[in-house]
TINU-432057 format. One record per atom (N, C-alpha, C, O): x, z, y; residue in one letter; atom name. Coordinates in Angstrom, 1 decimal. Atoms other than C-alpha are relative to their C-alpha. Example, Ala and Ser with C-alpha at 12.3 -4.5 7.8 and 13.67 -1.06 7.14 Angstrom:
<<0.9,0.0,-1.2>,'A','N'> <<12.3,7.8,-4.5>,'A','CA'> <<0.9,0.0,1.2>,'A','C'> <<1.9,0.7,1.2>,'A','O'> <<-0.9,0.0,-1.1>,'S','N'> <<13.7,7.1,-1.1>,'S','CA'> <<-0.8,0.8,1.1>,'S','C'> <<-0.3,0.9,2.2>,'S','O'> 
# end
This chain:
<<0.2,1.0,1.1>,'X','N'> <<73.3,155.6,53.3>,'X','CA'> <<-1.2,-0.9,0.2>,'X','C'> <<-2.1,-0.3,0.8>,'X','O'> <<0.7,1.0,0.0>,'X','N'> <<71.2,152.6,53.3>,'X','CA'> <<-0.4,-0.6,1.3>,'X','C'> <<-1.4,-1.2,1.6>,'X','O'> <<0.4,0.2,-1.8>,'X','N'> <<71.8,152.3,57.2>,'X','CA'> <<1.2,-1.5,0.2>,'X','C'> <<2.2,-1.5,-0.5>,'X','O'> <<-1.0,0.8,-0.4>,'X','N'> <<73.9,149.2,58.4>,'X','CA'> <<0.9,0.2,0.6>,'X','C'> <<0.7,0.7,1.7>,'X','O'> <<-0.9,-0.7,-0.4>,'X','N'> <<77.3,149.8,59.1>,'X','CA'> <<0.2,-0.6,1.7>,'X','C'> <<-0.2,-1.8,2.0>,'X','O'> <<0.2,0.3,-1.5>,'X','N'> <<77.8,149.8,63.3>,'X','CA'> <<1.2,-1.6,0.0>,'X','C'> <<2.2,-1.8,-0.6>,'X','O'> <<-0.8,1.8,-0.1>,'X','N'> <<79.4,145.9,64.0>,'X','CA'> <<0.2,-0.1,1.6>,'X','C'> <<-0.4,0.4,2.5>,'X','O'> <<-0.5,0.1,-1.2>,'X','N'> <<81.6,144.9,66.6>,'X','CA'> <<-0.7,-1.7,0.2>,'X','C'> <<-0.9,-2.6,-0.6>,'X','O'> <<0.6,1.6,-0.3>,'X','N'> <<80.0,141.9,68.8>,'X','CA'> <<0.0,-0.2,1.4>,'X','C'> <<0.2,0.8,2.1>,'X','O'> <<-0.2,-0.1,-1.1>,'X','N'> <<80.0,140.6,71.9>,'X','CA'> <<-0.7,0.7,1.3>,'X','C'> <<-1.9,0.8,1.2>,'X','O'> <<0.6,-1.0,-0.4>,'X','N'> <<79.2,142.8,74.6>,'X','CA'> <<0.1,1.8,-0.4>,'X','C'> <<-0.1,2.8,0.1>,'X','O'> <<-0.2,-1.7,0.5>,'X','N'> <<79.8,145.9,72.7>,'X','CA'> <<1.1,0.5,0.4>,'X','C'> <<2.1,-0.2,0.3>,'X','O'> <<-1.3,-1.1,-0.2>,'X','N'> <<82.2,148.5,73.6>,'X','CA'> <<0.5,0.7,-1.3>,'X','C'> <<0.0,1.6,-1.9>,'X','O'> <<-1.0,-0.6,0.7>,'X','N'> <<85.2,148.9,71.0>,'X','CA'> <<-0.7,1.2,-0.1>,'X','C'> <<-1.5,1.5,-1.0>,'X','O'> <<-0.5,-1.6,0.2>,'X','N'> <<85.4,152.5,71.7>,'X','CA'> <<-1.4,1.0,-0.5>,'X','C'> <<-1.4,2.1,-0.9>,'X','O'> <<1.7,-0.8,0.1>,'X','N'> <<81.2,153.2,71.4>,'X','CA'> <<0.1,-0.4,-1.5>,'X','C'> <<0.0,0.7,-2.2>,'X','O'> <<0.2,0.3,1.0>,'X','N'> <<81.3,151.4,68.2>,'X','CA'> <<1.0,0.9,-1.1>,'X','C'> <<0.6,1.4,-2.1>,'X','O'> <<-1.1,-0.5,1.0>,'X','N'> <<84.7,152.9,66.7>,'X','CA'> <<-0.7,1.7,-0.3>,'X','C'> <<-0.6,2.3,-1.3>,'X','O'> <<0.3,-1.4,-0.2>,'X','N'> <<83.2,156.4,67.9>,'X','CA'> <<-1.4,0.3,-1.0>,'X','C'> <<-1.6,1.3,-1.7>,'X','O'> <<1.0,-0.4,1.3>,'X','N'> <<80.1,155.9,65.5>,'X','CA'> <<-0.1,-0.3,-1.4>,'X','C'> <<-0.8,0.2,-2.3>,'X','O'> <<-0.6,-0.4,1.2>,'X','N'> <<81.8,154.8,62.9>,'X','CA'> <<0.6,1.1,-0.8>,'X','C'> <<0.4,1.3,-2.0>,'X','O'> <<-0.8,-0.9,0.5>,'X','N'> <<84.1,157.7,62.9>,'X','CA'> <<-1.5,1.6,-0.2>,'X','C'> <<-1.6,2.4,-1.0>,'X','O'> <<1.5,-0.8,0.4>,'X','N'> <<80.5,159.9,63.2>,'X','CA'> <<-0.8,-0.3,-1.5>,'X','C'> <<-1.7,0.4,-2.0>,'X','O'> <<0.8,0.3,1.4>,'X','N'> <<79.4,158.4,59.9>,'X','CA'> <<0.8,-0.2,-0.8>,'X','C'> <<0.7,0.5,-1.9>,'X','O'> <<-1.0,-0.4,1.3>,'X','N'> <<82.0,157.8,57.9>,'X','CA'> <<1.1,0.4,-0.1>,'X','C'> <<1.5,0.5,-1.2>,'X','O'> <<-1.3,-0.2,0.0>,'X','N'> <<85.3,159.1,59.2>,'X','CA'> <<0.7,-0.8,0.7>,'X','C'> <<0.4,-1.9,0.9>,'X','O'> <<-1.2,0.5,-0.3>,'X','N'> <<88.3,158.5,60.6>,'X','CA'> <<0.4,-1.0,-1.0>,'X','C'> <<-0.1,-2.1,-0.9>,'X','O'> <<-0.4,1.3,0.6>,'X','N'> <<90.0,156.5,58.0>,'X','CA'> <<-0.7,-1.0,-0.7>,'X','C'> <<0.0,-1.8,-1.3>,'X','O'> <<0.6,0.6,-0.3>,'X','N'> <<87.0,154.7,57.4>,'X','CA'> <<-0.2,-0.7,1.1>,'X','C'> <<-0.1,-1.9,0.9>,'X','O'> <<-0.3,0.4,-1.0>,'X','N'> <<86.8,153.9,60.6>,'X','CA'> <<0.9,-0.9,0.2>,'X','C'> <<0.7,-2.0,0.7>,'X','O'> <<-0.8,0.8,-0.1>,'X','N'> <<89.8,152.6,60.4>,'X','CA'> <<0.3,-1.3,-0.5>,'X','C'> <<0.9,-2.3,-0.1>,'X','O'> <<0.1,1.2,1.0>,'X','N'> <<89.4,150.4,57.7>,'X','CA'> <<-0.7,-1.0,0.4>,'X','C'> <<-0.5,-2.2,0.3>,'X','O'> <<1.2,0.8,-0.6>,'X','N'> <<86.6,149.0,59.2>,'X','CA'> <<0.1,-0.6,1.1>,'X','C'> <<-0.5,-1.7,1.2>,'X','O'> <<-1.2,0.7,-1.1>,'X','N'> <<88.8,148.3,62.5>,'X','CA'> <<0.7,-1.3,-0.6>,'X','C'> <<0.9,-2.4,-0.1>,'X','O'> <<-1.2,1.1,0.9>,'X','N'> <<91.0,146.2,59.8>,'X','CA'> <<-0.7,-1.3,-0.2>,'X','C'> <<-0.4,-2.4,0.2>,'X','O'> <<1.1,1.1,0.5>,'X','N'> <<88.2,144.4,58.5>,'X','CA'> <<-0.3,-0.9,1.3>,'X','C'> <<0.0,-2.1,1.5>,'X','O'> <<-0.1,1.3,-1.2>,'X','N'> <<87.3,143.2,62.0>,'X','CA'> <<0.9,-0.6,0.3>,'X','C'> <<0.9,-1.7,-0.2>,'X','O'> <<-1.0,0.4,0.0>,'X','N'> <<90.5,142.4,63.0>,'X','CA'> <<0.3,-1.2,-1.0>,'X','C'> <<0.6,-2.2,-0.5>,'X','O'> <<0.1,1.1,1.0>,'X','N'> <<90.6,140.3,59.5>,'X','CA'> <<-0.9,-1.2,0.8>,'X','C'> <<-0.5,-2.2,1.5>,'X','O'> <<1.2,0.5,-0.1>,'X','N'> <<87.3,139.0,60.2>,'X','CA'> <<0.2,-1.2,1.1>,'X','C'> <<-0.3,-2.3,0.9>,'X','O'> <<0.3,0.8,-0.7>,'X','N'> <<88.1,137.7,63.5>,'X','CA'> <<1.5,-0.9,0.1>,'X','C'> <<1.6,-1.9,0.8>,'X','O'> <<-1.1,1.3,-0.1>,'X','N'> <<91.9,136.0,62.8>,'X','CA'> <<-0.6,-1.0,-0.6>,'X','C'> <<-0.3,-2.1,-0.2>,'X','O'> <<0.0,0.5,0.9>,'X','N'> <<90.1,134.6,60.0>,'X','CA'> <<-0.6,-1.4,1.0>,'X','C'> <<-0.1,-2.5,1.2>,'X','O'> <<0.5,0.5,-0.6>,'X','N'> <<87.5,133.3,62.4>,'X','CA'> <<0.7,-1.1,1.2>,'X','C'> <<0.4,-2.3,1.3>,'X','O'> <<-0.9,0.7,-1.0>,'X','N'> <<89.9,132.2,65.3>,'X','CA'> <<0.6,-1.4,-1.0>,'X','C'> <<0.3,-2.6,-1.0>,'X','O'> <<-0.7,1.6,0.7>,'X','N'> <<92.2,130.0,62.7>,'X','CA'> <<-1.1,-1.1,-0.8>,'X','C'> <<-0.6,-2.1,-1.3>,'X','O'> <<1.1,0.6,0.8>,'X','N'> <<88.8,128.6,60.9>,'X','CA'> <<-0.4,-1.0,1.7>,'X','C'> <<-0.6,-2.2,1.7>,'X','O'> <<0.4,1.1,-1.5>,'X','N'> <<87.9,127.0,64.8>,'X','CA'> <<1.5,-0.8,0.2>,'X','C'> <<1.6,-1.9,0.8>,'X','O'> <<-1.1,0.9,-0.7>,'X','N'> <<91.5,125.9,65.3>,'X','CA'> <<0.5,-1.1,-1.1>,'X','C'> <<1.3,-2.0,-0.9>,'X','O'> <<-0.4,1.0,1.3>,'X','N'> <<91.6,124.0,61.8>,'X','CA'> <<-1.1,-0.9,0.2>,'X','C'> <<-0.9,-2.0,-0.4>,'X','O'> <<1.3,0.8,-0.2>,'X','N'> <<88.0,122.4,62.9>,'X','CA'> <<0.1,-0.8,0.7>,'X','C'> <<-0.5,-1.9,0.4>,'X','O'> <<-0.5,0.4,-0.9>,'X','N'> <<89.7,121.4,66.1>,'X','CA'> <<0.9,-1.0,-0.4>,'X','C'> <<0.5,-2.1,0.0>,'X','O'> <<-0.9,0.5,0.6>,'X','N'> <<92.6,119.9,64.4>,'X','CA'> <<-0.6,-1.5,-0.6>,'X','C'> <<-0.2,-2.6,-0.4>,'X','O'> <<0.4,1.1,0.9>,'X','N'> <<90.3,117.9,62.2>,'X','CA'> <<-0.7,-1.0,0.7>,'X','C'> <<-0.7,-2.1,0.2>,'X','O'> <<0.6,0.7,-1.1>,'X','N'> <<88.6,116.4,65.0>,'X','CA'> <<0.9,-1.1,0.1>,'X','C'> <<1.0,-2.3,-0.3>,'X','O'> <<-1.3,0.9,-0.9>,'X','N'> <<91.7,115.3,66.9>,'X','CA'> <<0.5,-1.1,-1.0>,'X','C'> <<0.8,-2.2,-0.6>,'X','O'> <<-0.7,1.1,0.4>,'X','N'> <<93.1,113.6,63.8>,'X','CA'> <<-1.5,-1.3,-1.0>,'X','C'> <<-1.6,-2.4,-1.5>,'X','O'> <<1.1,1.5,0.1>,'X','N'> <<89.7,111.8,62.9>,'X','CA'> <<-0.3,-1.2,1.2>,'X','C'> <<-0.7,-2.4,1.2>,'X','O'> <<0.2,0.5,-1.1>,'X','N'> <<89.8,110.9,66.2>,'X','CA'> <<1.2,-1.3,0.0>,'X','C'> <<1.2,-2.3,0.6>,'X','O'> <<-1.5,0.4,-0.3>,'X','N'> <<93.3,109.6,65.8>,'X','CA'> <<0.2,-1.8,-0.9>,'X','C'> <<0.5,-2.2,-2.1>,'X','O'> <<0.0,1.6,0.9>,'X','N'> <<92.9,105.5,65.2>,'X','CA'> <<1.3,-0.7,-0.2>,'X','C'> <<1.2,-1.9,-0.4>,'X','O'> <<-1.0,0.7,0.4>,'X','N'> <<96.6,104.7,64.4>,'X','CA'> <<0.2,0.8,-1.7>,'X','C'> <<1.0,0.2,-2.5>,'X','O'> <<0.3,-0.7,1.1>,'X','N'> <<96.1,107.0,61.3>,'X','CA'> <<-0.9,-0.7,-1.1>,'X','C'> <<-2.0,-1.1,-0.8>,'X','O'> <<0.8,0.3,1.2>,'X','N'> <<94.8,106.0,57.9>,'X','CA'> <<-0.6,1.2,-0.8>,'X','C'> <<0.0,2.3,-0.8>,'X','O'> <<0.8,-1.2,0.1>,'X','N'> <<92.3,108.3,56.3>,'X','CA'> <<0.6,1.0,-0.9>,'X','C'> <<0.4,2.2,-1.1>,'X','O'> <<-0.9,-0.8,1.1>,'X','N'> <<94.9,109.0,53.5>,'X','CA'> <<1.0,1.1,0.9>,'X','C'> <<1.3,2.3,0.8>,'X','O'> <<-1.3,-0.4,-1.2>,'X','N'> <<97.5,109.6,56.4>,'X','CA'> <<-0.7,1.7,0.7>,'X','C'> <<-0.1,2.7,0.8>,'X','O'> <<0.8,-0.8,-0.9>,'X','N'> <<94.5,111.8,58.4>,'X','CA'> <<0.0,1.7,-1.2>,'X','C'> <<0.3,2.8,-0.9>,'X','O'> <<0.3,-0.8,1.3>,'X','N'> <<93.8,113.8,54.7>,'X','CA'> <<1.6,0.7,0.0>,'X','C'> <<1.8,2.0,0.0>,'X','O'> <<-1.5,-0.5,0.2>,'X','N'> <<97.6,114.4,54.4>,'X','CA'> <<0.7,1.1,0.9>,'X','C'> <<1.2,2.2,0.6>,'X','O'> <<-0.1,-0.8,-0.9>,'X','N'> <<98.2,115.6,58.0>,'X','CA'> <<-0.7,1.3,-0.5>,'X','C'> <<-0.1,2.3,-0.9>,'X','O'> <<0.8,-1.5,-0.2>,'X','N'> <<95.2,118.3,57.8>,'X','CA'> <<0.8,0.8,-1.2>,'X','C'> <<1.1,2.0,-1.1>,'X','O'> <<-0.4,-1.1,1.5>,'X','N'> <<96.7,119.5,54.0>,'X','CA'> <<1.4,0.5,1.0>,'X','C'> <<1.4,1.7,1.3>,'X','O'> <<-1.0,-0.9,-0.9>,'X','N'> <<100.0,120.1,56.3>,'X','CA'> <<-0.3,0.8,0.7>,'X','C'> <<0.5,1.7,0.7>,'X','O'> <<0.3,-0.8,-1.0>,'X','N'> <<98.2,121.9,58.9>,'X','CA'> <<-0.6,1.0,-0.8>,'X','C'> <<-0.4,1.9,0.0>,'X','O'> <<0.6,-0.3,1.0>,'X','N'> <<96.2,123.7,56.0>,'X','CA'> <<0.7,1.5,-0.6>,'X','C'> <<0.4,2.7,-0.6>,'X','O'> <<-1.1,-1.0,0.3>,'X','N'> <<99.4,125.2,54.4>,'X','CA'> <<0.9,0.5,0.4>,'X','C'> <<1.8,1.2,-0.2>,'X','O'> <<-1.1,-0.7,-1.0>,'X','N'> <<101.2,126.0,57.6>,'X','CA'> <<-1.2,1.1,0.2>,'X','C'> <<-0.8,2.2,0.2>,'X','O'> <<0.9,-1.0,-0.8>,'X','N'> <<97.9,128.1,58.7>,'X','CA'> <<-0.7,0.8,-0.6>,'X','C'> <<-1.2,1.7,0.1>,'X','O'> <<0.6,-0.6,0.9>,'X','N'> <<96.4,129.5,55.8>,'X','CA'> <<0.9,0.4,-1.5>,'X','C'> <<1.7,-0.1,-2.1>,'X','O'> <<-1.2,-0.1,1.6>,'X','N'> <<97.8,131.5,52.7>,'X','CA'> <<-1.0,-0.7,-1.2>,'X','C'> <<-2.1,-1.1,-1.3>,'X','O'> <<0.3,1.2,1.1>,'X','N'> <<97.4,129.8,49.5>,'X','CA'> <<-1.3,0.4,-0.6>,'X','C'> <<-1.6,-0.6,-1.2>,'X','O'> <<0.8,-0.8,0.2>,'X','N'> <<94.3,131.8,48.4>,'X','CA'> <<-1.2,-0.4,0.7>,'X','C'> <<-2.3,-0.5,0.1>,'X','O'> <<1.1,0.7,-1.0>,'X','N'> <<92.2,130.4,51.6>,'X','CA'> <<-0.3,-1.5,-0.5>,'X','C'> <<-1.3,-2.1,-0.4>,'X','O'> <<0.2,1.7,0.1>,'X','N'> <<92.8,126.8,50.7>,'X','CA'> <<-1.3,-0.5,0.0>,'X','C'> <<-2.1,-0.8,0.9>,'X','O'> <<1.4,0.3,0.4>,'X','N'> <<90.1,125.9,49.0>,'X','CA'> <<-1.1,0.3,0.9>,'X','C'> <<-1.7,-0.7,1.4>,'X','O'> <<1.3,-0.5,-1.0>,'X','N'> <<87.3,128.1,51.1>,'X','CA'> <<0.5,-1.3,1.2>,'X','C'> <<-0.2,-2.0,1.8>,'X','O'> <<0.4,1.1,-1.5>,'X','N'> <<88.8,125.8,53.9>,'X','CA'> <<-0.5,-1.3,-0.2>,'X','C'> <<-1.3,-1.8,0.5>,'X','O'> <<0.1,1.6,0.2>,'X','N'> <<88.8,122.4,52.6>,'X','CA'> <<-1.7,0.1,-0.2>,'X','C'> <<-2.3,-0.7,0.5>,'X','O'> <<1.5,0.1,-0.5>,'X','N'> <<84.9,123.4,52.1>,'X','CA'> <<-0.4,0.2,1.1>,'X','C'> <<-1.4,-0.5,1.5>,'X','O'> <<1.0,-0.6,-1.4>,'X','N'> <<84.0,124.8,55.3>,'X','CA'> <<0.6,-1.0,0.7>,'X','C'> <<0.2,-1.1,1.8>,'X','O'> <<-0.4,1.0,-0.8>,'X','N'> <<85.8,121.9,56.4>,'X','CA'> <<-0.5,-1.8,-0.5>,'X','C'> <<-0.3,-2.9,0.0>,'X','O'> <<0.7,1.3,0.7>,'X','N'> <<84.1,119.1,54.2>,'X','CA'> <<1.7,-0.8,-0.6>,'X','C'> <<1.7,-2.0,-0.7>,'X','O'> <<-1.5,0.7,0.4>,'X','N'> <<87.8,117.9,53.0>,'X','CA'> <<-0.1,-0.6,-0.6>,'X','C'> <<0.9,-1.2,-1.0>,'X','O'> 
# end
């Protein structure tokens, strides 16, 4: 208790980390905690590929900014469930 839970990061070995989770809190803990990264890093991956996106169509000078706004809300609601919206359109200045 009041120790920080072991985090997956680069460089670290999966199997060292999973193995001191399951020493401190368990197996299905452990597992959960698998999930969470897992979450953690699709969330992460599609949050860089919507950043990307927004680039390319700011970038994109036959586009009007309504046009540019319109695309990304398409790309938005193909890549995110409805629940994320919002947090993206911030983390993305929308």
């Amino acid at each position: 208790p009041g120790e920080p839970v072991p985090q997956m990061a680069p460089g670290k070995d999966p199997a060292a980390v999973h193995a001191e989770r399951v020493a401190r809190y368990g197996e299905a803990a452990a597992q959960r905690l698998a999930k969470a990264d897992d979450e953690w890093a699709d969330w992460q991956r599609r949050l860089a590929a919507a950043r990307q996106e927004w680039q390319h169509l700011q970038a994109a000078a036959h586009l009007s900014d309504a046009q540019r706004r319109q695309e990304m809300a398409r790309y938005v609601d193909q890549h995110f469930k409805s629940d994320e919206h919002l947090r993206v359109q911030a983390l993305l200045k929308l």
